[in-house]
N, C-alpha and C positions, 0 to 999 in steps of 0.2 A: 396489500398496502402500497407497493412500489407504486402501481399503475394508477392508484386516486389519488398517491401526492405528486405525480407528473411525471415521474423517475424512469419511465417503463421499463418496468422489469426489469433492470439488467440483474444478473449474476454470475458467480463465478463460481465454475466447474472443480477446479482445485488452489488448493493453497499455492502449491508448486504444479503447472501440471505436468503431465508425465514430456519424459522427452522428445516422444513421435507428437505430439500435439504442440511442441516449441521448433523444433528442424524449420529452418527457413521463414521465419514466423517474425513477423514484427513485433516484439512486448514494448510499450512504452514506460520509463519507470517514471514516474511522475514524483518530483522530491528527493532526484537520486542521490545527493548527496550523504556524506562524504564518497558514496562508489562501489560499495560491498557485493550489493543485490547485483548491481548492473554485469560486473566483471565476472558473476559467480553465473549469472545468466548467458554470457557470451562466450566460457568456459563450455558451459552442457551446450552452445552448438546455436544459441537465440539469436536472433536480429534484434537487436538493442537499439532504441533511441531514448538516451537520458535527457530529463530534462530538468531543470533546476533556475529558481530565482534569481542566485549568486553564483557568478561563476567562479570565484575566490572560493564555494565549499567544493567545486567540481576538480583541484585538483587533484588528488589523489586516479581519477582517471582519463585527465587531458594527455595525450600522447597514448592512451592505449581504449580509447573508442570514440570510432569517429566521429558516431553520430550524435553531437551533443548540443542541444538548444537552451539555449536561457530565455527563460517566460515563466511570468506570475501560472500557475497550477488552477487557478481560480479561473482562469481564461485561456485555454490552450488555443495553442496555434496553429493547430492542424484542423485542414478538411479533410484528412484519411479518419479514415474508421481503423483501429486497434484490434487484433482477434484479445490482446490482454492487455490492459494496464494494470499495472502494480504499484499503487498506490503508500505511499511509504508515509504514511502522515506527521508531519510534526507534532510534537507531547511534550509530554509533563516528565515521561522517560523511568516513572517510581520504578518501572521491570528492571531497572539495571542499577538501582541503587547500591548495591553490595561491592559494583566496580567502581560505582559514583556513589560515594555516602554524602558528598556534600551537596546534594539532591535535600536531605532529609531538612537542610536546612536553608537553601535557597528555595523551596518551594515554598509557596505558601497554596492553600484553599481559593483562594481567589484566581487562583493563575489560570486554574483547571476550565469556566467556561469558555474563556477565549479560547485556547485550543478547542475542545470539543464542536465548537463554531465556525473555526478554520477548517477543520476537519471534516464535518461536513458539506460545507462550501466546494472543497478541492473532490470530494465523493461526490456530488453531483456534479461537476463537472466532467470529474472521467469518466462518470458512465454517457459522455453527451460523446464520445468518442471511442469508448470501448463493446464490444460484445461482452466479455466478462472484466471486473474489475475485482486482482486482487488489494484487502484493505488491510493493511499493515501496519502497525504501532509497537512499540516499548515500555508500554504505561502498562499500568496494572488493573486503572481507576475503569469501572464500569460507564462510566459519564464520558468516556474517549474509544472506547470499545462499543459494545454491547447497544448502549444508549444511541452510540450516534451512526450505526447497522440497522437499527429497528425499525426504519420504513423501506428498505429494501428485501427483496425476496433472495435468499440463502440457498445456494446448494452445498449438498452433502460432500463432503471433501472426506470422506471416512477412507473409502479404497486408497486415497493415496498417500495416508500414514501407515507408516511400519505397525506392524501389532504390538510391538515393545515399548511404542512410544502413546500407547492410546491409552493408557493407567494416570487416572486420576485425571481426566482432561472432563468439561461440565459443559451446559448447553452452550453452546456459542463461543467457547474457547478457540475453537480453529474452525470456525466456520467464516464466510465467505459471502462478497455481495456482488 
């Protein structure tokens, strides 16, 4: 499906991939704010370039990485090619309601297409830059997930979960574009 909606092919190899495949490696985090993935990235050893809209959500890690770009995600800025982007998409966030209850009522049903829109917008873009792109959310909703992976080709990212953590996980829970 990737290659007849124009996408060619890209995927991605793992969720996280392992650390001999990040050593010296450029990941781009695409949406990095507030800074979590980035800093947790440049810990295990990555070459990190964040990049974000607003640089007001990027501080949390201004003064501890340097590479950091602000640019809409929907048109990146680079003529390098990416071995990873990690794609962190903006949502709707229902996965983290139990920290954020007041989710349950700031949200409404309408909110849900424009993200899933944005979403894929910012998905086709990093695959115009990356070899694999991983796609990343906090939503719960199928229509932000699932829906908006479905013309991209998936690889298996099984080898690099734990066995303890593969219980109860369904098609396309932690899979990859």
């Amino acid at each position: 499906k990737a290659d007849e909606a124009g996408l060619g092919g890209r995927r991605c190899e793992a969720e996280k991939p392992p650390k001999e495949e990040l050593d010296n490696t450029d990941v781009q985090v695409m949406k990095a704010a507030p800074g979590g993935k980035t800093l947790y990235l440049q810990k295990d050893g990555s070459g990190v370039v964040s990049a974000d809209v607003y640089i007001s959500r990027l501080n949390r890690i201004i003064g501890r990485q340097w590479r950091l770009v602000v640019a809409d995600g929907g048109q990146p800025p680079f003529r390098k090619r990416f071995p990873v982007v990690l794609l962190d998409a903006p949502c709707s966030a229902t996965g983290t309601i139990r920290k954020n209850p007041e989710i349950k009522w700031r949200l409404r049903e309408s909110d849900l297409p424009p993200f899933a829109a944005l979403q894929r917008e910012l998905l086709v873009a990093a695959t115009t830059i990356a070899d694999a792109v991983v796609y990343s959310t906090c939503s719960l909703e199928p229509g932000e997930n699932d829906e908006v992976v479905a013309d991209f080709e998936r690889g298996d990212i099984a080898r690099y979960v734990p066995e303890g953590s593969r219980k109860g996980w369904g098609q396309g829970v932690l899979g990859c574009v």
